[in-house]
C-alpha angles and dihedrals in degrees: 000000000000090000101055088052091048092063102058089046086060100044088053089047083053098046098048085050091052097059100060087045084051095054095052096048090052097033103031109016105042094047095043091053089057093052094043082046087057095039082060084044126094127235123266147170090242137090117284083035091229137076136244111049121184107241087192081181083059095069142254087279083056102044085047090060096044081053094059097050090062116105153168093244089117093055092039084056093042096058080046103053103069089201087073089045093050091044091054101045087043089053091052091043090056098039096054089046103049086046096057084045096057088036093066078042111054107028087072093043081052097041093050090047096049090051095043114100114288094243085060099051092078095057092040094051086049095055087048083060110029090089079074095071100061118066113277091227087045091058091044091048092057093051081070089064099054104044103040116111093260090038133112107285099041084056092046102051084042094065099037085055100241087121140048093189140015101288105218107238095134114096094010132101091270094068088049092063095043089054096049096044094054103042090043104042099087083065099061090037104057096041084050089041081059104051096041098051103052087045103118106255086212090075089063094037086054089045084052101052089045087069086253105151124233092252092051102034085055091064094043093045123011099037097055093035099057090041096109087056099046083051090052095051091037087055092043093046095036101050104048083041097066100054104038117140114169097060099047083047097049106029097026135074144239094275083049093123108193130147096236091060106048082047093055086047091053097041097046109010098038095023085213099148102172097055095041085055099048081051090063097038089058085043095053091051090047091065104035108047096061091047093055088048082047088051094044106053079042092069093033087058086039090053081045098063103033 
């Protein structure tokens, strides 16, 4: 008898398994393989504006040739051209700074919301994300408002007596920051919020009574406690950084060197499909492959301790 209800309990756990992987395979690894297939394509007047293109109607012997004239000639091109090197070290450049940015940021916005009183924590957690509900390019645009030359800080500063003349932040790297810090910041709170409030408040009350102090007793306790939470707003800030595209368009300048950007350039300035997508091949793996390494040494560590 408990073996016939095991099996259906397996066959459900399957099957809720199955569905995520499902949806990657249709979402993430169908689409992926297309864009890898182009990046291997060549350019071409034509629509779409690549060849080969698989005429599955043509037969095996037809979609084996088209096979063979694929080729590496776009990365090739890519670790040659030292614009693509410099876009992507300047996006990574950007990305791990913003995220340590919004890092000092955003870990004292999440500790002070975890220790307010708990009838407080609702509406704190509604004004981290209320920003969402207002359009991502609105609230960049408006960013435009406030840093030109003519715009509400400079004014600002102006009247309070802190400047003589306009201070240039708009379309520099600087803006760029700005934009990034505060559209990303409610992804490293609320992770960290997370962490932080379910941390068991005994352990700072021991360190206490063992004469620990609070600074002290913040980098024992609180701060490895809360590091999965710090990771997973790292990883939510860090990613999407890389490959933004609409702040550094519409903050930065014209020596704003960012991936998403030169992307954008190749796909719809250039039409050069096959380059931009081997771009974003080379960006994806970028980002991928050190957080499965990450991943891995974390449940190697994980199997170590246990």
């Amino acid at each position: 008898m408990a073996e016939q209800t095991r099996k259906p309990l397996i066959k459900s756990k399957s099957l809720v398994v199955l569905v995520p992987y499902l949806w990657l395979l249709v979402f993430f690894l169908a689409p992926f393989l297309i864009v890898l297939k182009i990046s291997l394509s060549q350019t071409a007047i034509a629509m779409p504006p690549y060849l080969p293109t698989f005429d599955l109607s043509a037969g095996i012997g037809a979609f084996v040739e088209s096979l063979r004239e694929l080729s590496l000639d776009n990365y090739a091109f890519l670790a040659s051209d030292s614009l693509y090197i410099k876009s992507y070290l300047s996006s990574l450049k950007i990305a791990l700074v913003s995220t340590f940015i919004v890092l000092l940021i955003g870990y004292p916005i999440a500790y002070g919301m975890a220790r307010s009183p708990k009838a407080w924590r609702p509406t704190l957690v509604m004004l981290i994300i209320l920003p969402f509900w207002t359009s991502f390019l609105i609230r960049v645009y408006a960013w435009i408002g406030i840093l030109s030359r003519e715009g509400l800080l400079n004014t600002f500063l102006s009247w309070i007596g802190l400047i003589d003349s306009p201070l240039t932040i708009l379309s520099t790297n600087v803006a760029v920051y700005i934009g990034i810090v505060y559209s990303y910041l409610p992804f490293m709170v609320l992770p960290l919020y997370a962490a932080l409030e379910k941390m068991d408040e005994s352990l700072l009350e021991a360190a206490a009574d063992l004469g620990s102090p609070p600074f002290k007793t913040f980098w024992v306790v609180t701060f490895p406690l809360s590091l999965p939470g710090v990771i997973a707003g790292c990883f939510l800030v860090f990613i999407p950084a890389v490959g933004e595209f609409v702040i550094p368009d519409l903050l930065g300048g014209s020596e704003t060197l960012m991936i998403g950007k030169t992307l954008w350039a190749e796909f719809f300035s250039n039409r050069d499909w096959p380059l931009a997508s081997s771009v974003a091949v080379v960006l994806l793996l970028i980002l991928v492959i050190p957080i499965v390494i990450f991943q891995n040494l974390q449940q190697r560590q994980q199997e170590r301790n246990a």
